[in-house]
C-alpha positions in Angstrom: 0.0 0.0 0.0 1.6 3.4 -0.8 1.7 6.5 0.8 -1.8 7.7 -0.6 -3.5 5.0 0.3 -2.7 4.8 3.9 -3.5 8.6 4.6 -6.9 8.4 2.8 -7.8 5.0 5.1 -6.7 7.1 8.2 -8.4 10.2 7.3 -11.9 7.9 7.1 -11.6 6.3 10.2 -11.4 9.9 12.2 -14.5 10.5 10.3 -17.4 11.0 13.1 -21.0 10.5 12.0 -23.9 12.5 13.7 -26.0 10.7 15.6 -29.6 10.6 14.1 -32.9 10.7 16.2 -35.5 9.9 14.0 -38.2 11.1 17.1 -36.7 14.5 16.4 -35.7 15.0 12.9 -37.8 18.0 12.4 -36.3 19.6 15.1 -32.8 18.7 13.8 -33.3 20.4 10.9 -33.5 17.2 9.0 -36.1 15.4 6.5 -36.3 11.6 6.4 -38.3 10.1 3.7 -39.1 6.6 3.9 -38.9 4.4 0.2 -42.6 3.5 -0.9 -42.7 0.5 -2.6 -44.9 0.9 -5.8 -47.4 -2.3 -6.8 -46.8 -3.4 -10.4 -49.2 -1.6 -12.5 -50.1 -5.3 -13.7 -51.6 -6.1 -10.8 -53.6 -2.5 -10.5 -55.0 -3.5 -13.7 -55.8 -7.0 -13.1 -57.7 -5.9 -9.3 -59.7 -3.3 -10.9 -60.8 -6.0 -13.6 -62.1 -8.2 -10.8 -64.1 -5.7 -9.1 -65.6 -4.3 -12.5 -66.6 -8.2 -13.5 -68.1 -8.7 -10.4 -70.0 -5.7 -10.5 -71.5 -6.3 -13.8 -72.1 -10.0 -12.6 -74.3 -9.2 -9.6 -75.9 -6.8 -12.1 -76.1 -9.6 -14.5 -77.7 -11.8 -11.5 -80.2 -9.8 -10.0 -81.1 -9.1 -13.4 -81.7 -12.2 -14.9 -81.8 -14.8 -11.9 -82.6 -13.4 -9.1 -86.3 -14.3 -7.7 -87.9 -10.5 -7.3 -92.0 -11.4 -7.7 -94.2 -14.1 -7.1 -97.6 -14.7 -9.0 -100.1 -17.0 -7.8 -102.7 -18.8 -10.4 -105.6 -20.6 -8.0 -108.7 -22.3 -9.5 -108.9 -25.3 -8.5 -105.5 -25.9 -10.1 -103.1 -24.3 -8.2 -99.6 -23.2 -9.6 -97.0 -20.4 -8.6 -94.8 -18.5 -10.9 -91.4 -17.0 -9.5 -90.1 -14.0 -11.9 -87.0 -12.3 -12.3 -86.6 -8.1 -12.8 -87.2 -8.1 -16.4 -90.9 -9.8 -15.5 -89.3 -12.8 -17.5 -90.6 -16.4 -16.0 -87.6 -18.0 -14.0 -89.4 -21.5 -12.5 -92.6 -22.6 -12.6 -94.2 -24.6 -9.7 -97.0 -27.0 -9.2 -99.0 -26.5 -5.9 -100.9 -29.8 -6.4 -101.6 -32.7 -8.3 -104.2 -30.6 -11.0 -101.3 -27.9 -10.6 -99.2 -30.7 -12.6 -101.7 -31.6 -14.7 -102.0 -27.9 -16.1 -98.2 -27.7 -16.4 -97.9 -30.8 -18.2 -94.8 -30.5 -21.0 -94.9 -26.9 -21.0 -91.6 -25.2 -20.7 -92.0 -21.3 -19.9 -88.3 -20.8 -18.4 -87.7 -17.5 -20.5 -91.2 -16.3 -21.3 -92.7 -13.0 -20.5 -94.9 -13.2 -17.3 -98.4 -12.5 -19.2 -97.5 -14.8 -21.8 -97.0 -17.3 -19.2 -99.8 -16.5 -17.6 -102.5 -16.9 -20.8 -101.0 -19.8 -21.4 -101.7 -21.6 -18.2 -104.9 -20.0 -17.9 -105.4 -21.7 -21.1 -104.0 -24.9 -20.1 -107.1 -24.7 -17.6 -109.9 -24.0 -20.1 -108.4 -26.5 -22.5 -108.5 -29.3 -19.3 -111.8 -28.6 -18.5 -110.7 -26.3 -15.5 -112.4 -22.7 -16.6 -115.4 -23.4 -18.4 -119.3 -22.0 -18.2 -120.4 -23.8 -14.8 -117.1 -22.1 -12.6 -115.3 -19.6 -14.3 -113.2 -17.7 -12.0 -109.5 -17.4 -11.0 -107.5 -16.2 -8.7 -104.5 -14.0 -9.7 -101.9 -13.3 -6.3 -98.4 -11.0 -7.0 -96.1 -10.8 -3.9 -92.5 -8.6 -4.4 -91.7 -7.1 -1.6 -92.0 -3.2 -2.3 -95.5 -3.0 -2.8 -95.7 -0.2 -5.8 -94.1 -2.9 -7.6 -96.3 -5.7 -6.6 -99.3 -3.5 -7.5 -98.0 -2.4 -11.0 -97.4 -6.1 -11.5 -100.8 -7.2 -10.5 -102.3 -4.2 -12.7 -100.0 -4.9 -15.9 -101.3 -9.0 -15.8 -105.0 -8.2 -15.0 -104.9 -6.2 -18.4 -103.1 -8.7 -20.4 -105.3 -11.8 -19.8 -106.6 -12.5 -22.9 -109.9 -14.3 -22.1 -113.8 -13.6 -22.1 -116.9 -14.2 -19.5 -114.4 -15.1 -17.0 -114.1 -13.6 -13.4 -110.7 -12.3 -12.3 -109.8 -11.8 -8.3 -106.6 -10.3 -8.3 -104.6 -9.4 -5.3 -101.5 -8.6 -3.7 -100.0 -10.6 -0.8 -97.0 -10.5 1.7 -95.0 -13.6 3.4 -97.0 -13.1 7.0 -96.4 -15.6 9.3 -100.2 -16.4 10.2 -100.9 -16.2 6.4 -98.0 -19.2 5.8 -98.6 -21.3 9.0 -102.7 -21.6 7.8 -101.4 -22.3 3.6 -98.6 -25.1 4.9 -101.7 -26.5 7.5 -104.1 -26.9 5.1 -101.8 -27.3 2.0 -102.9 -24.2 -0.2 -101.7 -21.3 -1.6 -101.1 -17.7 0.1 -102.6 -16.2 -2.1 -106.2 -18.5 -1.5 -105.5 -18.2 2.7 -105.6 -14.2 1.8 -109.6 -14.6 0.3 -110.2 -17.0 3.1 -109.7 -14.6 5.5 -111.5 -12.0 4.0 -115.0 -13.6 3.7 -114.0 -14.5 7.2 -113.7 -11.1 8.4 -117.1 -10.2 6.2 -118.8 -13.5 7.9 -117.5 -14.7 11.2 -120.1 -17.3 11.4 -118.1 -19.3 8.9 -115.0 -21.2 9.6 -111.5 -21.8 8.0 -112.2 -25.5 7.9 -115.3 -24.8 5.8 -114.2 -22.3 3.2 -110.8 -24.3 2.4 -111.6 -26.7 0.3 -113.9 -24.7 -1.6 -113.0 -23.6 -5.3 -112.8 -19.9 -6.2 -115.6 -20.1 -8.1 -117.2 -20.6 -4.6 -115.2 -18.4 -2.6 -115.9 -15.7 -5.5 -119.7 -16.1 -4.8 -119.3 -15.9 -1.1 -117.0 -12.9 -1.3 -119.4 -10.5 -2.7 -118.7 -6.3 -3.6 -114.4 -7.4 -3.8 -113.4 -4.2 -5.7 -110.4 -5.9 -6.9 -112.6 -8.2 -9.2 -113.4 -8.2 -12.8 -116.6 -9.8 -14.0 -119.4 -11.7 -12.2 -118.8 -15.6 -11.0 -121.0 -18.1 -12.6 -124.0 -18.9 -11.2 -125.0 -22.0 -13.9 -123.9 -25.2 -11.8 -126.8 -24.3 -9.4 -130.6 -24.2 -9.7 -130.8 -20.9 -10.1 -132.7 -17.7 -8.5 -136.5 -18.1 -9.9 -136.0 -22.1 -9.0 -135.3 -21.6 -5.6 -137.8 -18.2 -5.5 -140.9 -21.1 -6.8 -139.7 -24.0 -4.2 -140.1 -21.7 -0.8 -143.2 -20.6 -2.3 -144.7 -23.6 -3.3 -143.7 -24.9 0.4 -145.3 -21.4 2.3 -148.6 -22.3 0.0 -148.7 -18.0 -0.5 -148.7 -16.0 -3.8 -148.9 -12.5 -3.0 -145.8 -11.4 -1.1 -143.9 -8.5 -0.1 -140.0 -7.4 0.6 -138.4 -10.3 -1.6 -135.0 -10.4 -1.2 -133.0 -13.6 -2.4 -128.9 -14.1 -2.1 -126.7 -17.1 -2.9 -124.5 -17.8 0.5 -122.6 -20.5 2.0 -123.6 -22.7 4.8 -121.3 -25.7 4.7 -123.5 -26.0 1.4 -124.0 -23.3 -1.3 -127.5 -22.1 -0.3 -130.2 -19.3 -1.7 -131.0 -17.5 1.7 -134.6 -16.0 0.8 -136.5 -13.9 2.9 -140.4 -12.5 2.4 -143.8 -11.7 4.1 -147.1 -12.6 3.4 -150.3 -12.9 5.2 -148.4 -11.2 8.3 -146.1 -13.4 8.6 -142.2 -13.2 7.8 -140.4 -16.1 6.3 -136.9 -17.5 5.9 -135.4 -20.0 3.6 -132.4 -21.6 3.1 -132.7 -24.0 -0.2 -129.3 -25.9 -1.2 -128.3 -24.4 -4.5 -127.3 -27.5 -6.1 -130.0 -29.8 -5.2 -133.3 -27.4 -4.7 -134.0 -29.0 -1.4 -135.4 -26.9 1.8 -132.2 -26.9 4.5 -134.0 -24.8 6.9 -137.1 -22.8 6.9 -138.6 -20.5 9.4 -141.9 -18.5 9.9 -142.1 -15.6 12.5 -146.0 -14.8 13.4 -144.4 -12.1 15.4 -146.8 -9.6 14.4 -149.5 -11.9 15.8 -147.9 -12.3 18.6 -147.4 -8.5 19.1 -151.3 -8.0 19.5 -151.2 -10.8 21.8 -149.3 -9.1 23.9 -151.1 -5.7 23.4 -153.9 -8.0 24.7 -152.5 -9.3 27.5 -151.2 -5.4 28.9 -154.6 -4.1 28.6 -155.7 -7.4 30.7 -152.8 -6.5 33.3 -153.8 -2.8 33.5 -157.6 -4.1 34.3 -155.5 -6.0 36.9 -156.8 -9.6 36.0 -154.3 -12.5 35.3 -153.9 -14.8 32.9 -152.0 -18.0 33.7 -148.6 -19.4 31.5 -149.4 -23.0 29.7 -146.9 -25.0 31.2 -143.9 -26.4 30.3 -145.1 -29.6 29.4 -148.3 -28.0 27.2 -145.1 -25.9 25.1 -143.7 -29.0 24.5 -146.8 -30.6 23.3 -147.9 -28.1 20.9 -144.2 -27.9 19.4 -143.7 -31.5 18.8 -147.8 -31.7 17.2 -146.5 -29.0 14.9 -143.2 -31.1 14.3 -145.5 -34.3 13.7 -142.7 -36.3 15.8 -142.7 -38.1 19.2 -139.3 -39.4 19.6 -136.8 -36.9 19.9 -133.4 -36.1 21.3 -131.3 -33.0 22.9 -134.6 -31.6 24.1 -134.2 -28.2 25.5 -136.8 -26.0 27.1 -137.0 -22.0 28.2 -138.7 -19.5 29.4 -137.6 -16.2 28.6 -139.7 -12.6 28.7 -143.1 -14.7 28.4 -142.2 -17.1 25.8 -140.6 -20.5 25.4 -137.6 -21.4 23.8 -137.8 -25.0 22.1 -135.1 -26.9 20.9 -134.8 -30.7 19.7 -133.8 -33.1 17.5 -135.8 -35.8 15.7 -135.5 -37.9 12.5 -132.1 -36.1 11.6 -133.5 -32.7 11.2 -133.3 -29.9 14.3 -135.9 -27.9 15.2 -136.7 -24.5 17.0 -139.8 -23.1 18.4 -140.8 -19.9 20.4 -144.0 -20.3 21.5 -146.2 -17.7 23.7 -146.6 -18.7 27.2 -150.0 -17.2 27.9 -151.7 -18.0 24.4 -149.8 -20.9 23.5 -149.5 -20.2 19.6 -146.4 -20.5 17.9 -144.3 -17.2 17.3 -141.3 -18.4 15.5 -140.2 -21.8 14.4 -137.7 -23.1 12.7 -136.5 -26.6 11.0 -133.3 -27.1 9.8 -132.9 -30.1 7.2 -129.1 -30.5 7.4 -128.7 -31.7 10.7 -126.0 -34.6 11.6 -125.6 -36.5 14.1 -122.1 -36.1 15.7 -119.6 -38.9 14.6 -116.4 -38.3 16.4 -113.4 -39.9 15.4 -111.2 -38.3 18.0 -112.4 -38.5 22.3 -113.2 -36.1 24.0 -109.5 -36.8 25.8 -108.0 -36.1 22.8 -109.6 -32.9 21.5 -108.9 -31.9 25.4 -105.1 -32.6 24.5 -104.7 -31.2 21.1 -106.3 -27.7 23.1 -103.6 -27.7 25.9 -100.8 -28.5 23.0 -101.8 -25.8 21.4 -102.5 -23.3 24.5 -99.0 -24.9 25.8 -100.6 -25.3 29.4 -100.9 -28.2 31.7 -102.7 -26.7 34.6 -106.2 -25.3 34.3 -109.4 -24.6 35.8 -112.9 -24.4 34.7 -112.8 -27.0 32.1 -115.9 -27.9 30.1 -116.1 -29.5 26.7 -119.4 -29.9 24.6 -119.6 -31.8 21.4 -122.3 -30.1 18.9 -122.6 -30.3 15.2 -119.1 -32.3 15.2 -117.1 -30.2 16.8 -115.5 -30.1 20.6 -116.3 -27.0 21.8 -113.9 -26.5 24.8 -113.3 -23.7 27.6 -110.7 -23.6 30.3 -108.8 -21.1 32.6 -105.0 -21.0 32.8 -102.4 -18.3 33.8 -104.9 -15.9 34.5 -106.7 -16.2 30.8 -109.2 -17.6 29.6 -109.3 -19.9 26.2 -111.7 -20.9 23.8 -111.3 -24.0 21.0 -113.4 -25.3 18.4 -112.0 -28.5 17.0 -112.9 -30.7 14.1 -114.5 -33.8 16.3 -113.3 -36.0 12.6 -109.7 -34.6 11.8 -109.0 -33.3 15.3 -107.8 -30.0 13.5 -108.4 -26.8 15.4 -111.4 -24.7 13.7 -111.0 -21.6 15.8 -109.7 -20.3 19.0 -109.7 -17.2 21.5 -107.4 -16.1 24.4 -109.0 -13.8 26.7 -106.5 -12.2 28.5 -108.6 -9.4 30.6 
């Protein structure tokens, strides 16, 4: 090593570096800067790319797969069509076994909803489904913003292609009551919706009664639905002047005055028909198929109103008239009846009349009679009575009641079977609960919980 070399090396090693606090290099005086490593501008690329292609695929999806309506189809076929945003057909279901029948080979993936629509409405026409004697259907269109549902439901109403048919057309929404009663008694939403309506109208009737019906039926019973096109057919039945000539030909009277006649259900399709003559107001109920008298009944009540004008100028003249007795009410109910064995006989006085009830030769019967004069105010036979035939005890229709009420100690218990059904009654955790249930299927026909 020469000269140079050695006083360079010595020079270095005197060198003395400042000592660097990076804590403090502003206040030094100094700037650090720390090396950012930069991503390949490949890979930039390539990310952005993945975002934008799954962008325009969940566009793509909701688009063109994604399940955004539902539209029901009831008549007795029953069938559900799930539809995708552009209103194009994504699945077509089969509710039950005419459901399949309808379907058949058809393949609508793909098709615009109202041409799937006329063509399964078609499908029921061509099978026999739709024709003169029942000609409604029932159209049902769940999404859940409701604008869109009802657009929906307005845009298929006017594109049904079809004549002298009836058209109920609805929206719906998923409730939970709503899907517990379709899943019990296997139907659609969409039917469970109209169930409950004519329920609300008529809370005499019962879901057990009105679920097997068609629409056709329910359509009669639903009467003044302002979401329905057309009138149901009225053809499968006897028909209004029928039914009109058989309650008159049974009152033996002509001349009568406020007529009023309605087709209704009572577990049968009935004419209710109502009229006075000869002062005296009568009631009919004569099955709609068959033209045969369910129940009848004839008030003499304006009779019986001077009867008692009678009888309040006696009191004020203060003289007395004795009551017939019980067993003379009973008498002139069952010579009127024209029967002498009879069951479930019930008897009541009430604000100077009795109150008759019995059964005999499988009909029931109701009296009121006047319990000063003895003459009939009111009576009333009903045609379509049954004798109870329970399948299920009166142990087990207890049971299926606490099951339900989820209880196991009560109080108060009573159970009645009438018209086969359990009505039941019990106290538990301070309420108070009411069940009907089917005494056949054991099913529960309606319940209450009182809770004041």
């Amino acid at each position: 090593m020469n000269s140079i070399e050695k006083r360079i090396n010595k020079n270095l090693n005197n060198i003395k570096l400042p000592k660097f606090d990076l804590n403090n290099l502003e206040k030094k005086g100094y700037v650090y800067m720390e090396k950012k490593r930069k991503l390949p501008i490949m890979a930039t690329i390539s990310t952005l790319c993945v975002i934008c292609l799954l962008f325009i695929g969940g566009l793509y999806y909701n688009n063109n797969y994604k399940v955004t309506s539902k539209v029901g189809i009831d008549v007795n076929p029953s069938v559900e069509l799930k539809i995708n945003q552009k209103e194009k057909v994504l699945e077509v279901i089969a509710n039950n076994e005419d459901g399949e029948k309808i379907i058949s080979d058809m393949d609508l993936k793909g098709s615009d909803i109202n041409v799937a629509v006329n063509a399964l409405i078609g499908s029921m026409v061509k099978n026999g489904y739709i024709n003169e004697l029942a000609n409604s259907i029932l159209i049902s269109v769940e999404n859940n913003d409701n604008t869109k549902a009802e657009n929906l439901r307005q845009e298929i109403l006017n594109q049904i292609n079809m004549e002298n048919i009836s058209i109920i057309s609805q929206t719906v929404n998923e409730e939970k009551e709503l899907t517990d009663l379709a899943n019990q008694y296997n139907i659609s939403l969409g039917k469970v919706k109209i169930i409950k309506q004519i329920m609300a109208n008529n809370n005499l009737l019962t879901f057990d009664q009105l679920a097997d019906l068609s629409i056709n039926e329910l359509n009669l019973i639903l009467k003044d639905n302002e979401n329905t096109t057309g009138n149901a057919s009225q053809k499968a039945y006897i028909g209004e002047e029928k039914a009109k000539e058989i309650a008159l030909d049974h009152a033996n009277v002509t001349n009568i005055t406020n007529y009023k006649i309605e087709l209704d259900f009572d577990d049968v399709m009935v004419y209710e028909i109502e009229f006075k003559a000869n002062n005296k107001e009568y009631d009919y109920e004569i099955n709609a198929l068959t033209g045969d008298i369910i129940e009848y009944e004839i008030d003499n009540n304006e009779v019986s109103n001077n009867n008692s004008n009678n009888s309040s100028n006696n009191n004020s003249n203060n003289t007395t008239t004795d009551k017939i007795t019980k067993d003379e009410a009973k008498q002139i109910a069952l010579d009127h009846a024209n029967v002498t064995n009879i069951t479930n006989y019930e008897i009541e006085l009430d604000d100077n009349k009795y109150e008759i009830e019995f059964k005999a030769n499988n009909k029931e019967y109701d009296y009121e009679i006047n319990a000063t004069t003895g003459k009939i105010i009111k009576y009333s036979i009903d045609n379509n009575y049954k004798e109870p035939n329970p399948v299920i005890s009166k142990d087990e229709a207890k049971q299926i009641a606490l099951n339900h009420a989820n209880v196991t100690n009560i109080t108060n218990y009573e159970i009645e079977l009438d018209d086969n059904k359990y009505e039941i009654e019990f106290n538990a955790n301070n309420k108070e609960y009411s069940y009907e249930i089917n005494a056949t299927t054991g099913k529960i026909i309606e319940y209450e919980i009182d809770t004041d």
